[in-house]
C-alpha positions as CSV (number, residue, x, y, z in Angstrom):
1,X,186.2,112.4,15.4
2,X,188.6,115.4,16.6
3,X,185.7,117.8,15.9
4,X,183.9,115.8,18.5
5,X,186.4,115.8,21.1
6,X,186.8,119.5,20.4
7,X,183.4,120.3,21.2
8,X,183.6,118.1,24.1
9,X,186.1,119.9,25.5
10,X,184.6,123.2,25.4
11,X,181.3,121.5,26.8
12,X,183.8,120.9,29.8
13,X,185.4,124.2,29.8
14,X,182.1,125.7,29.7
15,X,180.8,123.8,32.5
16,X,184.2,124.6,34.5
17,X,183.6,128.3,34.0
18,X,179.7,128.0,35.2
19,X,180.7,126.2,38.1
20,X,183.3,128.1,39.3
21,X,181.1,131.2,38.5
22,X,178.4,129.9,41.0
23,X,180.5,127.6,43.6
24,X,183.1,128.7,45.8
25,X,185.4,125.7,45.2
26,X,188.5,127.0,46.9
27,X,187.4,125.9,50.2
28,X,190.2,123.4,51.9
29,X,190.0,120.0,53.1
30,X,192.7,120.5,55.2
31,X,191.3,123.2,57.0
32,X,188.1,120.7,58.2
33,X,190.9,118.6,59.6
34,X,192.8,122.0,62.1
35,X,189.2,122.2,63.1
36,X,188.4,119.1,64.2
37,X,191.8,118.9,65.4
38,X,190.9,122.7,67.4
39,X,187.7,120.9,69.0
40,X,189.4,118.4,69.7
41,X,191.8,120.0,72.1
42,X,189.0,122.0,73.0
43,X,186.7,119.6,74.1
44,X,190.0,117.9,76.9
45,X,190.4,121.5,78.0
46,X,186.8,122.1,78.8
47,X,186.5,118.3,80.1
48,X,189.9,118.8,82.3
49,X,188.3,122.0,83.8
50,X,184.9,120.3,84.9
51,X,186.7,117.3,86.3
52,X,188.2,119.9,88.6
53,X,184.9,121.3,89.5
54,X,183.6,117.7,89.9
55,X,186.3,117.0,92.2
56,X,185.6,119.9,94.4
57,X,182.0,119.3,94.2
58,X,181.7,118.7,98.4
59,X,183.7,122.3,99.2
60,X,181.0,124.1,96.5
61,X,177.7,122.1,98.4
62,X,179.3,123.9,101.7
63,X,179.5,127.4,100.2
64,X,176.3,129.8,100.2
65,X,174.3,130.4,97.2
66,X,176.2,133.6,96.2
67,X,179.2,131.7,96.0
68,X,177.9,128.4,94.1
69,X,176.5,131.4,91.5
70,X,179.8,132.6,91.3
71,X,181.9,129.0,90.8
72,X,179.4,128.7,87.7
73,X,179.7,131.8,86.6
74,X,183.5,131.0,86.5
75,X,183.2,127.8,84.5
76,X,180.5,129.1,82.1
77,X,182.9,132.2,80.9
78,X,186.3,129.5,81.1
79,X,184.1,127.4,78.7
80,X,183.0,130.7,76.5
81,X,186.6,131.5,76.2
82,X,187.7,128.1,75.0
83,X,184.7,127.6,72.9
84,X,185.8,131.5,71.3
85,X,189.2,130.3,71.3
86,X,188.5,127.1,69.0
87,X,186.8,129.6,66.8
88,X,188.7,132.1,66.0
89,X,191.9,129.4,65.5
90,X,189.9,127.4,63.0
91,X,189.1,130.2,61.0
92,X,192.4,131.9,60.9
93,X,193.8,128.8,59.6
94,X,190.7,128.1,57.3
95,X,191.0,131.6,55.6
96,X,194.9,130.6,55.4
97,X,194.5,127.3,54.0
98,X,191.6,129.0,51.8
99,X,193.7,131.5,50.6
100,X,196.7,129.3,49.5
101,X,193.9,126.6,47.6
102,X,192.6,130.0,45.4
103,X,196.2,131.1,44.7
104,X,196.6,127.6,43.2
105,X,193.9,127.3,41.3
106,X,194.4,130.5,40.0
107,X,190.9,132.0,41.4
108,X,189.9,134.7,43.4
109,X,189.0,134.3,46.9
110,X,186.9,137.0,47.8
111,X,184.2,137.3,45.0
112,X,180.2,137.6,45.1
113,X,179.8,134.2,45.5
114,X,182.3,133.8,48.7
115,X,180.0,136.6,49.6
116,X,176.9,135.0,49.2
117,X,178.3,131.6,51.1
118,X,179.2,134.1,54.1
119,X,175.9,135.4,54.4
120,X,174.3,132.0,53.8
121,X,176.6,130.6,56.4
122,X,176.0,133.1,59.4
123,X,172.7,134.1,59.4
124,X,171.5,130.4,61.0
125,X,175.0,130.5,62.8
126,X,174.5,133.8,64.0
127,X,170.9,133.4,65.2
128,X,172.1,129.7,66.9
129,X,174.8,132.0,69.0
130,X,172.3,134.0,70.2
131,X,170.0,131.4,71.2
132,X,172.1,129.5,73.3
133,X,173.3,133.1,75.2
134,X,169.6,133.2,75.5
135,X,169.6,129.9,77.3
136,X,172.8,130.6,79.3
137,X,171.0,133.5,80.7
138,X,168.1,131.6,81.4
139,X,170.0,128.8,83.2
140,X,169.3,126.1,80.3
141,X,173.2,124.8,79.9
142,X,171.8,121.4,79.1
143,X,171.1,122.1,75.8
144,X,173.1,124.5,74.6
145,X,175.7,121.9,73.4
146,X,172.9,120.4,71.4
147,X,171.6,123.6,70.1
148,X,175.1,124.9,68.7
149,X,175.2,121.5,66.9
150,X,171.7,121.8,65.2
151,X,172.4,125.2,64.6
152,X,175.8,124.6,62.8
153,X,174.5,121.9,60.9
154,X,171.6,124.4,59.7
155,X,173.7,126.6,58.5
156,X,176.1,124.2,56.5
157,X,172.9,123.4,54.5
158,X,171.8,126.6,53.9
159,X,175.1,127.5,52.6
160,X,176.1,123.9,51.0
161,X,174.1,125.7,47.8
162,X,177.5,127.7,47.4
163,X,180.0,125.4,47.8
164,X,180.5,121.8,47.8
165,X,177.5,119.5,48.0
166,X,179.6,117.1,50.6
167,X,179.2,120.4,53.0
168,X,175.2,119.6,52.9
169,X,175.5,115.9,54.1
170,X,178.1,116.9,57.1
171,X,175.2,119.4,58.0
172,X,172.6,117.1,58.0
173,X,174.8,114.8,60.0
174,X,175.3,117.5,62.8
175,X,171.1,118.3,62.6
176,X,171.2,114.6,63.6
177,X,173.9,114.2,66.1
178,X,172.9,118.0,67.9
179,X,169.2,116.0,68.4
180,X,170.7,112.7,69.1
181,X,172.4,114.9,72.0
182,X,169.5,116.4,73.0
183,X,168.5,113.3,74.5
184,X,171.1,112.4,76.5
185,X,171.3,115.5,78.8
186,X,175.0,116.0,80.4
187,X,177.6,114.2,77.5
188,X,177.0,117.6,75.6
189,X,180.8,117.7,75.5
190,X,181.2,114.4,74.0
191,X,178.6,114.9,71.1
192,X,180.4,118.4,71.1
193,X,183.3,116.2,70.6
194,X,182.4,114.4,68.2
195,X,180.2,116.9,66.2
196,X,182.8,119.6,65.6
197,X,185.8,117.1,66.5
198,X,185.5,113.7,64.4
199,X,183.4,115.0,62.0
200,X,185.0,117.6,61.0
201,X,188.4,115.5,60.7
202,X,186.8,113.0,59.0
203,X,185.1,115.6,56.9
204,X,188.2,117.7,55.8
205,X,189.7,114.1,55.1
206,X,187.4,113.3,52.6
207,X,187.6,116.8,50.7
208,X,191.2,116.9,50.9
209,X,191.9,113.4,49.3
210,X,188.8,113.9,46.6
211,X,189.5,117.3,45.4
212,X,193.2,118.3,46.0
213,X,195.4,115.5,46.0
């Protein structure tokens, strides 16, 4: 009987070591939750600034065209630098929280496999950036909301092979709420919202509480 729970045990040990070998497990729940929370505050920042455009929506019909161009040009880059600023927050304090979960567990963070999850991560992410500049340029701010959201999603998948299988269903719930979104042209921010915003909370909820508490 001991024999058997001995070789149980290295069965499990074994299995511990393979998966930690070809999983990077020391992502952080809590660092889903400061993103949602970051979208979050986003989101009223970029809502707050419209309203104001809204509001002065007469004065910019009575301007000429050059300077309707220039009032959008204004509230597309105040939206790029929020939407950068959300970013860069969320992973500052993701690599933070990241680092402090692999100190813990007594792993390292940076290894081939946090390389692979990278790469796996930003090429769909990367090419989604560049495709909504693309319709920025071409006047298509409709969908870009939509498109960063099926994008995202895309890439959580593609990188979910590397990480936690729970990353692969929040991806496959963005794919859905991004083309949801793409329906209902003009409450971009609020699928935004919700997308990067509840999802992610409730997300980074779920990790925390299942594998670190």
């Amino acid at each position: 009987m001991e024999d058997q729970k001995e070789h149980l045990q290295a069965l499990s040990d074994i299995r511990s070591m393979m998966e930690r070998s070809s999983r990077f497990i020391s992502l952080s729940g809590l660092s889903g939750v400061f993103a949602g929370v970051f979208a979050l505050i986003g989101a009223y920042l970029a809502y707050a600034k419209i309203g104001s455009y809204a509001e002065n929506y007469r004065t910019m019909i009575q301007m000429d065209r050059g300077g309707r161009v220039e009032v959008v040009n204004e509230l597309i880059t105040y939206l790029f630098f929020v939407a950068g600023g959300v970013l860069v927050a969320s992973l500052l304090v993701g690599c933070l929280l990241t680092m402090r979960n692999s100190r813990k567990k007594g792993i390292r963070t940076w290894d081939s496999t946090a390389q692979r999850l990278l790469i796996n991560l930003a090429i769909p992410l990367a090419t989604g950036g560049l495709f909504c500049l693309i319709m920025l340029y071409h006047g298509d701010i409709g969908l870009v909301a939509p498109a960063t959201l099926i994008f995202y999603g895309l890439s959580l998948i593609n990188a979910s092979k590397y990480t936690f299988n729970d990353i692969r269903y929040l991806g496959i719930c963005e794919i859905i709420l991004g083309l949801t979104a793409s329906f209902y042209i003009g409450y971009g921010l609020f699928f935004w919202a919700v997308g990067f915003g509840v999802l992610h909370i409730v997300y980074g909820a779920v990790m925390y509480f299942k594998y670190e508490r």
